[in-house]
C-alpha positions in Angstrom: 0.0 -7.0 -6.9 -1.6 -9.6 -4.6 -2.4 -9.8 -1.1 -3.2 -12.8 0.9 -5.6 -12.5 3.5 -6.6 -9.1 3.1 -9.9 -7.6 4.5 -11.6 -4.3 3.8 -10.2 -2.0 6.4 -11.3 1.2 7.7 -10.2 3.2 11.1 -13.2 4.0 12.7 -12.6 7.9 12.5 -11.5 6.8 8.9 -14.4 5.3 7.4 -16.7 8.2 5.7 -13.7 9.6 4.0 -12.1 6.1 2.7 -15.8 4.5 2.3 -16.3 8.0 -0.3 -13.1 7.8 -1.8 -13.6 3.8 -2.6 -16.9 3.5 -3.6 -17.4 5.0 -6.7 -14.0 2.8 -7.5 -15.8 -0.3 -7.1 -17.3 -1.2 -10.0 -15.0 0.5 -12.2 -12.3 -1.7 -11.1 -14.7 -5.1 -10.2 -14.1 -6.5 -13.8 -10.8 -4.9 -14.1 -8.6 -6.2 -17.7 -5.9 -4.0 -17.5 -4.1 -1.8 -15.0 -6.1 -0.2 -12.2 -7.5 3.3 -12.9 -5.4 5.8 -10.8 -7.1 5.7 -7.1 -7.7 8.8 -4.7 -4.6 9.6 -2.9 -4.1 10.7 0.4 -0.5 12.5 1.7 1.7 10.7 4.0 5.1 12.4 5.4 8.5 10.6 5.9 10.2 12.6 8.1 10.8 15.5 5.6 9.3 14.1 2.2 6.0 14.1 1.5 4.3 10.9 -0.4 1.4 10.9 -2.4 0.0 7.5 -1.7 -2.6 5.9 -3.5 -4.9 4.0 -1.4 -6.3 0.6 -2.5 -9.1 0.2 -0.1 -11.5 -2.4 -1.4 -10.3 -6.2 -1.7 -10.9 -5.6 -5.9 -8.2 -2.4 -5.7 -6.0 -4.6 -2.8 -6.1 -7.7 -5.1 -5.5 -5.4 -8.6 -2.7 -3.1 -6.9 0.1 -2.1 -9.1 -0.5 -4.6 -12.1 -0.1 -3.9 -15.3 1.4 -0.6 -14.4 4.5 0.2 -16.1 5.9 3.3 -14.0 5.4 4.8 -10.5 6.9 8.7 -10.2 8.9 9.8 -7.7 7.5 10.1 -4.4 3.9 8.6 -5.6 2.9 5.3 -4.1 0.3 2.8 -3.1 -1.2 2.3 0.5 -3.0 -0.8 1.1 -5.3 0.0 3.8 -6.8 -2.6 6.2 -9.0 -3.0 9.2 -7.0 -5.3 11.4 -3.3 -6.1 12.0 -2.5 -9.8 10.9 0.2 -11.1 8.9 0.3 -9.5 5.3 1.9 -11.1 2.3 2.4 -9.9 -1.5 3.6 -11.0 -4.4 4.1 -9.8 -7.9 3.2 -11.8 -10.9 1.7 -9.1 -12.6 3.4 -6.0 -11.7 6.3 -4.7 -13.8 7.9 -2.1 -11.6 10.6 -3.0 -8.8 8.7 -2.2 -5.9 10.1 -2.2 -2.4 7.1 -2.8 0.2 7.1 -1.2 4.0 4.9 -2.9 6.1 2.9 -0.7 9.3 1.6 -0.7 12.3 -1.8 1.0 13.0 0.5 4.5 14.2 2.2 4.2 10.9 5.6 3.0 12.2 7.2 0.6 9.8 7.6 -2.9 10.6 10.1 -4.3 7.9 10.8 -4.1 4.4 11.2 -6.2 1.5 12.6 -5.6 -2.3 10.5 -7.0 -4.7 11.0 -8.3 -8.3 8.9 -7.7 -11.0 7.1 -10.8 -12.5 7.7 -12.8 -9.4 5.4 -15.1 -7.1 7.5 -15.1 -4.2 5.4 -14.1 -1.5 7.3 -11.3 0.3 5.4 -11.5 4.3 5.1 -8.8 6.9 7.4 -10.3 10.3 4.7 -9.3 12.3 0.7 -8.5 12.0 0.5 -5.1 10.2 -2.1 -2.9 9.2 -0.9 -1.0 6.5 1.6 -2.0 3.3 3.0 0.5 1.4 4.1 0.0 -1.6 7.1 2.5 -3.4 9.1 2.3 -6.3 12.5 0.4 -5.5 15.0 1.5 -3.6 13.0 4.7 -2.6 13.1 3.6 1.6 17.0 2.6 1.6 17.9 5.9 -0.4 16.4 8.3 2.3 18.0 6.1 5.1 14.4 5.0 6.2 14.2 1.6 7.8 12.3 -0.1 10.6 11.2 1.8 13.5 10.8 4.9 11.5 7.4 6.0 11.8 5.4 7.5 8.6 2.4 10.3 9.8 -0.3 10.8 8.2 -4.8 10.7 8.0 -4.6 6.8 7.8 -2.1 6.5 11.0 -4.0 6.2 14.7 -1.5 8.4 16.3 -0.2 11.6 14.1 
């Protein structure tokens, strides 16, 4: 999974537990040849499910993502966390699960959503700056009747 125009990104009350939880990941994933070790995780709630997101925090984990990867369980996932809200866009050349992507605001509310295809380099955007993408395994959002507007809670989010 790619991103374009990522940045590292850290909340400020964020960044002793994300800076610990990505660092020792950084040079076992800066010469990365197959799929990304399995990151720390943090738990994010959707109304009543719980996720267990993984969070790709430095630009080596944003840029490796899902790649290589051949399943995602359940209600596992992958938070790509960032400093800033801008645009966000993904693709998926190397990834070979169907992953829907929910794009956030800095409170964790989702933006939009967007199917992707496995294999693919269409670039799949954010409508609007956002700081957070969450990736899930397809389908996962539309079968719990989350869309838009619904607001995730969780460490990452600025308002819980």
């Amino acid at each position: 999974m790619m991103q374009i125009n990522m940045k590292l990104a850290l909340r400020p009350s964020l960044r002793g537990l994300l800076f610990a939880l990505g660092w020792g990941l950084v040079q076992a994933t800066s010469a990365q040849t197959g799929p990304q070790p399995r990151l720390p995780t943090v738990d994010l709630q959707a109304g009543m499910h719980i996720i267990k997101a993984e969070l790709a925090i430095t630009p080596t984990q944003q840029a490796t993502g899902m790649m290589g990867r051949t399943d995602m369980p359940g209600n596992e996932g992958m938070l790509f966390v960032n400093e800033d809200d801008q645009v966000r866009c993904f693709w998926m050349k190397n990834t070979l699960v169907p992953l829907t992507i929910a794009y956030l605001s800095a409170d964790g509310t989702i933006i939009n959503l967007a199917d992707m295809q496995p294999r693919s380099e269409q670039s799949h955007c954010s409508t609007r700056p956002a700081r957070f993408a969450l990736e899930m395994r397809q389908g996962w959002f539309a079968k719990r009747g989350i869309a838009a507007g619904f607001k995730l809670r969780g460490k990452p989010f600025t308002s819980q």
